[in-house]
C-alpha positions in Angstrom: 37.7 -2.7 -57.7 41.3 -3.1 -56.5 41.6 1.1 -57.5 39.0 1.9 -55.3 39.9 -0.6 -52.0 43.3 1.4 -51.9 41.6 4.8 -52.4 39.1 4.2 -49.4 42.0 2.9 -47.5 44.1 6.4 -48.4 41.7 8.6 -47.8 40.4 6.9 -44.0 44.4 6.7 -43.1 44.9 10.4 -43.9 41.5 11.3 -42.1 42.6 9.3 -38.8 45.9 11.3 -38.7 44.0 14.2 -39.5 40.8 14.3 -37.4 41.4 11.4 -35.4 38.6 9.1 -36.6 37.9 6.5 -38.9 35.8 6.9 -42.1 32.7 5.1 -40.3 33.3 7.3 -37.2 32.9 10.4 -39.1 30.3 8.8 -41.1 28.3 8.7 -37.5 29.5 12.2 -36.7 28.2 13.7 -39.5 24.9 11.4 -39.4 23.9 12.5 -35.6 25.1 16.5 -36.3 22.4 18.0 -33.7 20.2 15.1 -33.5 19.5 11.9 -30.9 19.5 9.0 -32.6 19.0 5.1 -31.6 21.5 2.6 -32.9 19.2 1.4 -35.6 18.5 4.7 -37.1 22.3 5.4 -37.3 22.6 1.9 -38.7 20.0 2.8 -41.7 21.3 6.5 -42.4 24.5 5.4 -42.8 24.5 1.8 -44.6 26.5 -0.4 -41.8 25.1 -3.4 -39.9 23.5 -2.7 -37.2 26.3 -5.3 -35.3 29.3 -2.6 -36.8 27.7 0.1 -36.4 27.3 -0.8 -32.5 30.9 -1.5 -32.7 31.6 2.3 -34.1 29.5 3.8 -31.7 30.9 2.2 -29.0 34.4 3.5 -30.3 33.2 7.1 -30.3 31.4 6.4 -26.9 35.6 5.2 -25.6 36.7 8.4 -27.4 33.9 10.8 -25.5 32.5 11.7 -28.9 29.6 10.5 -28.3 27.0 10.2 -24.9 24.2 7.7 -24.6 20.7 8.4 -22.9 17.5 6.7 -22.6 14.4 7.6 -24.4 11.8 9.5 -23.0 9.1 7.8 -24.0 10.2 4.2 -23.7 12.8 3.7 -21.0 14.4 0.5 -22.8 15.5 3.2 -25.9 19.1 4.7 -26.1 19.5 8.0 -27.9 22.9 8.6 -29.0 24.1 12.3 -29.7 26.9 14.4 -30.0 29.1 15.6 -27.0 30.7 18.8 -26.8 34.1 16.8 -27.5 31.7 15.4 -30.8 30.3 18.8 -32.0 34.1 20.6 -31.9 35.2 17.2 -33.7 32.7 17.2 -36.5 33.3 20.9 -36.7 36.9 19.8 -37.3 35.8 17.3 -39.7 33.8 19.8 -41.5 36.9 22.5 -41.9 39.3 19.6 -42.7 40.3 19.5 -46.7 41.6 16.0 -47.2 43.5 15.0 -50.3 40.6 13.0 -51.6 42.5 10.4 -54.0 41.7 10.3 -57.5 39.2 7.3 -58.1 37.0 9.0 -55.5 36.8 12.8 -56.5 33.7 12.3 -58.6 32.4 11.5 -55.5 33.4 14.7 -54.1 32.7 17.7 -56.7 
């Protein structure tokens, strides 16, 4: 368990100085790609509580990688989406080849 803690923790601190997010900022990156998502959507697709995950997007909101709208049909809805600053950062993300530390390659092939 110890083994995989410290590679999760390598592989977010090279993607932060890499891409300039954390591993559950890219995580919502990669979730919303072209879509509009509420909160609780991008809380199910990716696995975090729905109270981090409001922290995260708020983080990406403070880094303009994200903008917020309300829904269409019902005005008390927020739809969350990429920005342009968002789609050239997950395009980043995308091209990026991180060192992917051992434990975790299975994970990656």
């Amino acid at each position: 368990m110890r083994d995989l803690c410290r590679a999760l923790t390598e592989l977010e601190q090279e993607l932060t100085e890499r891409c300039g997010v954390s591993l559950n900022e890219a995580m919502i990156l990669c979730c919303l790609g072209g879509e509009k998502l509420t909160a609780g959507e991008i809380s199910e697709q990716t696995g975090l509580l729905a109270s981090h995950a409001s922290k995260v997007i708020r983080s990406l909101e403070t880094k303009e990688l994200l903008v917020r709208q309300l829904g269409t049909c019902d005005r008390r809805q927020m739809l969350f989406s990429l920005s342009e600053k968002g789609k050239e950062r997950l395009v980043g993300l995308r091209e990026t080849e991180l060192d992917v530390p051992e434990p975790l390659k299975p994970l990656f092939a």
